[in-house]
TINUMI-309159 format. One record per atom (N, C-alpha, C, O, CB): residue number from 1; residue in three letters; atom name; x, y, z. Coordinates in steps of 0.001 Angstrom, whole numbers, plus 500000, padded with zeros to 6 digits. Glycine has a CB too. Layout:
% TINUMI-309159
 num residuo atomo     px     py     pz
 NUM     ala    CA      X      Y      Z
...
***
This chain:
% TINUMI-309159
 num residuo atomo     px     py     pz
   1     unk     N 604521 684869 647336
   1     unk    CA 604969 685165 648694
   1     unk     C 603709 685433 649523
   1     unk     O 602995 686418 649335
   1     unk    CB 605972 686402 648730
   2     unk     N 603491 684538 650412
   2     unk    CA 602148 684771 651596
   2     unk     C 602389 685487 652381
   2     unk     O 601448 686110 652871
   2     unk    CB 601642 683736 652438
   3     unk     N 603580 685704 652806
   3     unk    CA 604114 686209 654574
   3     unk     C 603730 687824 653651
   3     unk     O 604330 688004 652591
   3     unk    CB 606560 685730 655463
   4     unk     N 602842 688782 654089
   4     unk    CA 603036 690231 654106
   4     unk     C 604233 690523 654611
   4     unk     O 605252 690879 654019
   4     unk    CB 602075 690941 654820
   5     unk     N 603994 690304 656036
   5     unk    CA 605625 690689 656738
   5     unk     C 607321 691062 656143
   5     unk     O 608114 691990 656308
   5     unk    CB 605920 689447 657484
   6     unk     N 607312 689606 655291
   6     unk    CA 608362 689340 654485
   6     unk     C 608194 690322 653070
   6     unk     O 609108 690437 652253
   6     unk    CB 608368 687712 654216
   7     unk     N 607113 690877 652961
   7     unk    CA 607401 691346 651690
   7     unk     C 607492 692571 651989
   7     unk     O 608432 693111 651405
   7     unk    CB 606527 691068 650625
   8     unk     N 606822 693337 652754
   8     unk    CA 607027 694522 653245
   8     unk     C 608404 694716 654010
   8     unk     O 608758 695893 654059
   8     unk    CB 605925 694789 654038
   9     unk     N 609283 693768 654640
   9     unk    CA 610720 694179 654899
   9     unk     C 611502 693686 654067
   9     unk     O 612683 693691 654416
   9     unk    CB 611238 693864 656095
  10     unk     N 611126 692996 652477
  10     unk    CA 612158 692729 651525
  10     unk     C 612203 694368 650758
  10     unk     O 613209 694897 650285
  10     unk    CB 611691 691255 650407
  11     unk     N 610977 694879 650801
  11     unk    CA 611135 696337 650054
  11     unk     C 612160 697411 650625
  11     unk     O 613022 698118 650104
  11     unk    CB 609719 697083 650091
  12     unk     N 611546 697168 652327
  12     unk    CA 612695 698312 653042
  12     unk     C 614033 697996 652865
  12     unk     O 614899 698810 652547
  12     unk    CB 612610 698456 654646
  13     unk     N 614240 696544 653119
  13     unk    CA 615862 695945 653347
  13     unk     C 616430 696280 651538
  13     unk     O 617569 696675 651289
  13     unk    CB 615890 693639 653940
  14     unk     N 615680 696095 650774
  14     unk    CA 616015 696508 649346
  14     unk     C 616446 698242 649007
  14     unk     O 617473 698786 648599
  14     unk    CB 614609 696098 648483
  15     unk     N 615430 698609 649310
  15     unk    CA 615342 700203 649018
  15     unk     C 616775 700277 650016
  15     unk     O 617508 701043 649392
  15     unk    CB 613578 701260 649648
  16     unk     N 617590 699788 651415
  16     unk    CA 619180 700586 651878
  16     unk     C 619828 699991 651116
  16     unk     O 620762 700729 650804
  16     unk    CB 619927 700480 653405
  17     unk     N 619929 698646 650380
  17     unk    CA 620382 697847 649110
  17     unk     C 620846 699130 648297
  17     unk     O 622023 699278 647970
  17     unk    CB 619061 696827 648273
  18     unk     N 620022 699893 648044
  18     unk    CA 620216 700489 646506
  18     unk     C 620789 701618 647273
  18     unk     O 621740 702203 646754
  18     unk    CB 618737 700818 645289
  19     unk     N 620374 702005 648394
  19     unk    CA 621174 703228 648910
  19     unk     C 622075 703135 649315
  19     unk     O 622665 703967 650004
  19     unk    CB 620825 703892 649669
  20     unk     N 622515 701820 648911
  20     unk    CA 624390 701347 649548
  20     unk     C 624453 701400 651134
  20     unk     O 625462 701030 651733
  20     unk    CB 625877 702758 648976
  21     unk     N 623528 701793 651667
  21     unk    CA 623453 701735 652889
  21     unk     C 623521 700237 653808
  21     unk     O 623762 700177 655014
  21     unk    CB 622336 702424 653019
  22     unk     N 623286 699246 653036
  22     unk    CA 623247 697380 653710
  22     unk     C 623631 697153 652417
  22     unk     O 623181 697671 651395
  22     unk    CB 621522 696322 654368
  23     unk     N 624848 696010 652591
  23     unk    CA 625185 695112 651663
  23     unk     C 624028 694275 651521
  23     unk     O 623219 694104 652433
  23     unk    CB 626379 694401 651981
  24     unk     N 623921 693623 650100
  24     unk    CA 623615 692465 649585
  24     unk     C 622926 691666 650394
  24     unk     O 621728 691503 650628
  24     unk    CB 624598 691889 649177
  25     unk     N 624250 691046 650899
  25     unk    CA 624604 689501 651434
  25     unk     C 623717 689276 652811
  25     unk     O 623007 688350 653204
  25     unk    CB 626454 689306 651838
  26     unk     N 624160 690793 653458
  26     unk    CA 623277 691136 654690
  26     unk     C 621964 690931 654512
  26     unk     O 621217 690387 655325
  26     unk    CB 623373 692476 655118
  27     unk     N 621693 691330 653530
  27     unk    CA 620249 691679 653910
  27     unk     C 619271 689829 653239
  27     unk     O 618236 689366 653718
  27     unk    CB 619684 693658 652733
  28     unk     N 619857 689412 652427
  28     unk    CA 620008 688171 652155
  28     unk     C 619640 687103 653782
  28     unk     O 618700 686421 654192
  28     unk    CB 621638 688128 651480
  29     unk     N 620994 687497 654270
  29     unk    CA 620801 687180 655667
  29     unk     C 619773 687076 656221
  29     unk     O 619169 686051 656541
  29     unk    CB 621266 687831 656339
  30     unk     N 619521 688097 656364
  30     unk    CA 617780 688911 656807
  30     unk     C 616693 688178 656333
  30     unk     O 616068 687486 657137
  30     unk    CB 617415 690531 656055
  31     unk     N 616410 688210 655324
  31     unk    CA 615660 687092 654258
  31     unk     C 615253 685719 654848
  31     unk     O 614126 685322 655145
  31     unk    CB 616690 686689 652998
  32     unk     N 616658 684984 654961
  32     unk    CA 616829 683864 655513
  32     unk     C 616628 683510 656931
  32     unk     O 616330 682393 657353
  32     unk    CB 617847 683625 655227
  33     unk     N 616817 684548 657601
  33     unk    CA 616408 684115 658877
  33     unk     C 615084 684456 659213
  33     unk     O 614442 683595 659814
  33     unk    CB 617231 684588 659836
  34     unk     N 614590 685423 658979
  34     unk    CA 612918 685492 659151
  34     unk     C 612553 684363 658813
  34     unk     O 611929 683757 659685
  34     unk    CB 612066 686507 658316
  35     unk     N 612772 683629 657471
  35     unk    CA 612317 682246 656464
  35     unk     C 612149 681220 657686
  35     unk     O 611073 680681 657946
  35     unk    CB 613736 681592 655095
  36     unk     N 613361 681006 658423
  36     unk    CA 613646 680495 659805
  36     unk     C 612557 680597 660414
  36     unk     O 611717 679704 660527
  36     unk    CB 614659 681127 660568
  37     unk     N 612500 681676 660841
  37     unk    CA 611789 682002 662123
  37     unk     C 609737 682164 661745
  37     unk     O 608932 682256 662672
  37     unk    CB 612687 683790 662733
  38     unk     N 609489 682162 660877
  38     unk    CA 608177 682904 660364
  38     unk     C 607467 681502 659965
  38     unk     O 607762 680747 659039
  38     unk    CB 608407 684176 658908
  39     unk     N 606433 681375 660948
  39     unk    CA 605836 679858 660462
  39     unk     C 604964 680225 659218
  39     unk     O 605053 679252 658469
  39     unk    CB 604763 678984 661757
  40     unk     N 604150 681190 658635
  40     unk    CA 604006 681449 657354
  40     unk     C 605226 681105 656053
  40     unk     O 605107 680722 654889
  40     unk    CB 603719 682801 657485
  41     unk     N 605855 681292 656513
  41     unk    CA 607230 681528 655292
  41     unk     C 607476 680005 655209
  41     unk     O 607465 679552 654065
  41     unk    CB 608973 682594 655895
  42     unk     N 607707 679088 656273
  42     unk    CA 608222 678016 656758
  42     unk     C 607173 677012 655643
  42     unk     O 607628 676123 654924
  42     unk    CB 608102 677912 658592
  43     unk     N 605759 677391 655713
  43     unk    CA 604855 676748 655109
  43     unk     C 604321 677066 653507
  43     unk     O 603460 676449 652879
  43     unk    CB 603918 676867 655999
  44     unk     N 604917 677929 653188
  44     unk    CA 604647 678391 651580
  44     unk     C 605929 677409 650809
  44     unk     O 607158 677342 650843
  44     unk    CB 604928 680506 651274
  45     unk     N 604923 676807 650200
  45     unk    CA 605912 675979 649355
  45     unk     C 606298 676473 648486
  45     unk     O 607244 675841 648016
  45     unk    CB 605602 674930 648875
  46     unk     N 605990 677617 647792
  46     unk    CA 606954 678449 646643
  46     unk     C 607658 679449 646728
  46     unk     O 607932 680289 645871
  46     unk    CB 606409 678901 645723
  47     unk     N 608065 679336 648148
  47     unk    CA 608813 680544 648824
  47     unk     C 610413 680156 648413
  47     unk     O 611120 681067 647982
  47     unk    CB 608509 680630 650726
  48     unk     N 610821 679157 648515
  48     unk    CA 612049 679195 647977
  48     unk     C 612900 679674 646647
  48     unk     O 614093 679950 646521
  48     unk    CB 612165 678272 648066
  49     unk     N 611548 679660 645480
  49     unk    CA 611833 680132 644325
  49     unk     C 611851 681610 644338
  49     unk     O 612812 682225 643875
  49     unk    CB 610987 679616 643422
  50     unk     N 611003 682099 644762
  50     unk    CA 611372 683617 644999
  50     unk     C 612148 684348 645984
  50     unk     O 612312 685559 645835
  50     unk    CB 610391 684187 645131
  51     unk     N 612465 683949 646622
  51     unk    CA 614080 684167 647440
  51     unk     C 615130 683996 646351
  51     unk     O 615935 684915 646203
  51     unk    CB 614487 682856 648788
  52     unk     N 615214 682874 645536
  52     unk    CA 616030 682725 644618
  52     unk     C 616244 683961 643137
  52     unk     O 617159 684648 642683
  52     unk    CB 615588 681383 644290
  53     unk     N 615112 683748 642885
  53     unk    CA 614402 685258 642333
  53     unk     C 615070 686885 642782
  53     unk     O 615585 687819 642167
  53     unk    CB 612719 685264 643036
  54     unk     N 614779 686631 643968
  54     unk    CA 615270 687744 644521
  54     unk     C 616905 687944 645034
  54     unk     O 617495 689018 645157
  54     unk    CB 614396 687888 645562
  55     unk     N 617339 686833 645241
  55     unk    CA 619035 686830 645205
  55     unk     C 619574 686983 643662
  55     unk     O 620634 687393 643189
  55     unk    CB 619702 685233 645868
  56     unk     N 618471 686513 643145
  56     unk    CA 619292 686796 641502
  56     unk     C 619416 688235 641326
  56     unk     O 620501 688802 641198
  56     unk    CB 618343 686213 639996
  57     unk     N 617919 689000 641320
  57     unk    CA 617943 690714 641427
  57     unk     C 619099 691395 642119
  57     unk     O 619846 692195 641556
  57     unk    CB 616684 691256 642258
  58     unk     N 619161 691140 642983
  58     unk    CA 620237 691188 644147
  58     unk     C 621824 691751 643990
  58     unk     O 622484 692744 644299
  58     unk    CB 620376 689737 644584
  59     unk     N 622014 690311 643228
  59     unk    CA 623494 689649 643086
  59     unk     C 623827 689986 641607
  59     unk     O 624892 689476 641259
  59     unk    CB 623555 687843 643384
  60     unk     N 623327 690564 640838
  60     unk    CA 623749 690220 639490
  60     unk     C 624934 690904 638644
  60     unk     O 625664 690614 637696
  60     unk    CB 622642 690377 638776
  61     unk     N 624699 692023 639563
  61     unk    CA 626675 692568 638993
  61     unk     C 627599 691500 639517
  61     unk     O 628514 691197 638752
  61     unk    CB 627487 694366 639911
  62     unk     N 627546 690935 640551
  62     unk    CA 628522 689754 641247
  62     unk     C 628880 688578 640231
  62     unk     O 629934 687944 640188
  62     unk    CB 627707 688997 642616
  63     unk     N 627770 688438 639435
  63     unk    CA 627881 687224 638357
  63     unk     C 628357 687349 637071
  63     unk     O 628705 686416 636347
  63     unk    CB 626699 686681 638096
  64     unk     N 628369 689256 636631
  64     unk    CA 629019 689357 635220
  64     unk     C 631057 689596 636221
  64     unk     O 632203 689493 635781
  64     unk    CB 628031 691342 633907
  65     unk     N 630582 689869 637378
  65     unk    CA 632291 690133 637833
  65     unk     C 632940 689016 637376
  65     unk     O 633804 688713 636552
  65     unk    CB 632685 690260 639552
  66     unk     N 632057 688388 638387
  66     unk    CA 632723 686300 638666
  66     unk     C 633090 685882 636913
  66     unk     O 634190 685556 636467
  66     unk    CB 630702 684599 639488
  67     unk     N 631997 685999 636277
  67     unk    CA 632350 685695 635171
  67     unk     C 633436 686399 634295
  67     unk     O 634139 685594 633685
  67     unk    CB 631356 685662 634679
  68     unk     N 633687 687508 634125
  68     unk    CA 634741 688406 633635
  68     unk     C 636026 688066 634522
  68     unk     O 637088 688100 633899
  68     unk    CB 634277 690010 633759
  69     unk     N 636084 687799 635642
  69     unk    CA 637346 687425 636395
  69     unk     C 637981 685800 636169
  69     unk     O 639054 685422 636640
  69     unk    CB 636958 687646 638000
  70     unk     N 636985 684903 635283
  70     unk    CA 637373 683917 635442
  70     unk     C 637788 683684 634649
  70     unk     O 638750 682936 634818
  70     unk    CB 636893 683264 635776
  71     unk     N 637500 684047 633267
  71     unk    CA 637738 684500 631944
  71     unk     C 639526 684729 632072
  71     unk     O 640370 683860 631855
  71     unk    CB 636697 686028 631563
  72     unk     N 639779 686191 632497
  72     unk    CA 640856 686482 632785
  72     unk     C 641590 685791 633412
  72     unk     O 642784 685809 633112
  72     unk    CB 640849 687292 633168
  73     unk     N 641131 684962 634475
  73     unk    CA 642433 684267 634975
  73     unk     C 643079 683024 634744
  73     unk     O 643895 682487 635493
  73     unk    CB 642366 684180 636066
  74     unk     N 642468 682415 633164
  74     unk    CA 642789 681376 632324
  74     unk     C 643761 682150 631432
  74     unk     O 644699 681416 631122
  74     unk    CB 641527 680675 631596
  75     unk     N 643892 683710 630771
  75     unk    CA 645119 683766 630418
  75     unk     C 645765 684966 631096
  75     unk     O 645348 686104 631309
  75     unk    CB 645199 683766 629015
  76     unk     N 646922 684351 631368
  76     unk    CA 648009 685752 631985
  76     unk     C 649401 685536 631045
  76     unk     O 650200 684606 630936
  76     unk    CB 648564 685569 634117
  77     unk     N 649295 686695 630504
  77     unk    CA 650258 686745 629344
  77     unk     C 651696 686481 629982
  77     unk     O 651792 686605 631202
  77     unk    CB 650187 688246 628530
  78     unk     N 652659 686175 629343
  78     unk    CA 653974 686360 629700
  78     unk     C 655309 687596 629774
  78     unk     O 656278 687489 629022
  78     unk    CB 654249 685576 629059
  79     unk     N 655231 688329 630416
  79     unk    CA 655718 690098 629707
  79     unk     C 657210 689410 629214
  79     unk     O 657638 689805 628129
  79     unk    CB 655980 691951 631306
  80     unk     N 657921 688517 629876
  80     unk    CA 659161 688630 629323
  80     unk     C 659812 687606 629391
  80     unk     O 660858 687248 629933
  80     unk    CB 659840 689508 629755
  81     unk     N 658663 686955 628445
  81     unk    CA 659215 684924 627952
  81     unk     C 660074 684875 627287
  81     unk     O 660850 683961 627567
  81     unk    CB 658290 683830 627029
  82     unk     N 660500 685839 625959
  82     unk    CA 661854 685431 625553
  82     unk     C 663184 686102 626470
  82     unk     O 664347 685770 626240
  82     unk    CB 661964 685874 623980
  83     unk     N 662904 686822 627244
  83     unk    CA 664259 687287 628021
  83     unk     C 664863 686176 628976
  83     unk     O 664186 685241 629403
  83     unk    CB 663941 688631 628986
  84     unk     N 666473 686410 629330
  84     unk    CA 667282 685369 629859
  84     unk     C 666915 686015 631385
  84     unk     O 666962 687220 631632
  84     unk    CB 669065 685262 629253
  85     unk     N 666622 685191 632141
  85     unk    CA 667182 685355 633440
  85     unk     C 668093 686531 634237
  85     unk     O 669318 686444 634331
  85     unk    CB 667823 684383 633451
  86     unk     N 667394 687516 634731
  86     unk    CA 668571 688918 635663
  86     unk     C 669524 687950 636475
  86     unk     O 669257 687155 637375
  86     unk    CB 667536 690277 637196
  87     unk     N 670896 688322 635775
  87     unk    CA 671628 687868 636623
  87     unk     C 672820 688838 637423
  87     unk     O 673782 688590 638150
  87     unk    CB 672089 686838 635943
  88     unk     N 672182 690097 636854
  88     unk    CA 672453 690821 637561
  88     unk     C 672410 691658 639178
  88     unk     O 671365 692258 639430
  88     unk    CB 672293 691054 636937
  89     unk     N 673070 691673 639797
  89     unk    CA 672931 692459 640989
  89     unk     C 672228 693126 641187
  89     unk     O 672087 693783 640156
  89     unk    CB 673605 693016 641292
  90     unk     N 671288 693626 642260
  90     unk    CA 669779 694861 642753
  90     unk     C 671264 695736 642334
  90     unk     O 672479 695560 642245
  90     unk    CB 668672 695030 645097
  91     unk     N 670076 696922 642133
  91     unk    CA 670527 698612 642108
  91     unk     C 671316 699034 643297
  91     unk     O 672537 699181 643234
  91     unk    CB 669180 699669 642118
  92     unk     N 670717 699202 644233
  92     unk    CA 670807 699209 645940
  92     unk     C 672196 698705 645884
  92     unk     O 672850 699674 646268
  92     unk    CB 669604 698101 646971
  93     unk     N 673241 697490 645558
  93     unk    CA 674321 696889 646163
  93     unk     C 674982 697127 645431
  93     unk     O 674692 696978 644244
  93     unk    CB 674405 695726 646522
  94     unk     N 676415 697706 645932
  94     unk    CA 677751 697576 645016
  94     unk     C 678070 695944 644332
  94     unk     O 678195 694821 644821
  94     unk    CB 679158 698022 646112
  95     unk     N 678122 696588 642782
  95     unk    CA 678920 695248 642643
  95     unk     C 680047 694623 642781
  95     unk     O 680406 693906 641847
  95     unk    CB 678922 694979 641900
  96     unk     N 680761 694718 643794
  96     unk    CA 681600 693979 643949
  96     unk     C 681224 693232 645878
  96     unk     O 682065 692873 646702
  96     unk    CB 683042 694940 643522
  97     unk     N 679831 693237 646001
  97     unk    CA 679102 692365 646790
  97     unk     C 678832 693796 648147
  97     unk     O 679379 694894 648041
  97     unk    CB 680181 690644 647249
  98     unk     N 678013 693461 649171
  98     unk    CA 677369 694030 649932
  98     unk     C 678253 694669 650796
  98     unk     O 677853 695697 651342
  98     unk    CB 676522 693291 650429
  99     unk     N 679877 694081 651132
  99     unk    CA 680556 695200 651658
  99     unk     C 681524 695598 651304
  99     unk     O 682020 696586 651845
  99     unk    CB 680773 695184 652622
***
């Protein structure tokens, strides 16, 4: 990373990161648009890998979630596959119909 600039506000924007104080994504944001705007940044050709680097640091509870959620949502058990069909009336209504 060449840009000082950028590295000295990836520490601050990091350090409210951890103080829960700025999401993630935000500050990600942040990242990216200086990258934009900063003709240093614009011209370091190995600047993209460490942004990447640094979204990995970042993000990485997000990726054991994603992964643990996806897991789970290939099986959803059946609670009550051998039971027949309620063909019974709600609680709420007389049975011999609503009036």
């Amino acid at each position: 990373m060449q840009c000082k600039q950028l590295l000295r506000l990836v520490k601050e924007w990091y350090t409210h990161v951890r103080q829960e104080t700025m999401a993630p994504g935000r500050m990600m944001q942040f990242v990216d648009s200086h990258v934009k705007e900063c003709k240093v940044c614009r011209e370091d050709s190995g600047l993209p890998r460490e942004i990447e680097k640094i979204r990995e640091h970042v993000f990485p509870e997000l990726k054991h979630a994603k992964a643990g959620r996806a897991t789970q949502d290939l099986f959803t058990p059946d609670i009550f596959a051998g039971d027949e069909p309620d063909n019974d009336p709600p609680d709420d209504l007389p049975a011999d119909g609503p009036f």
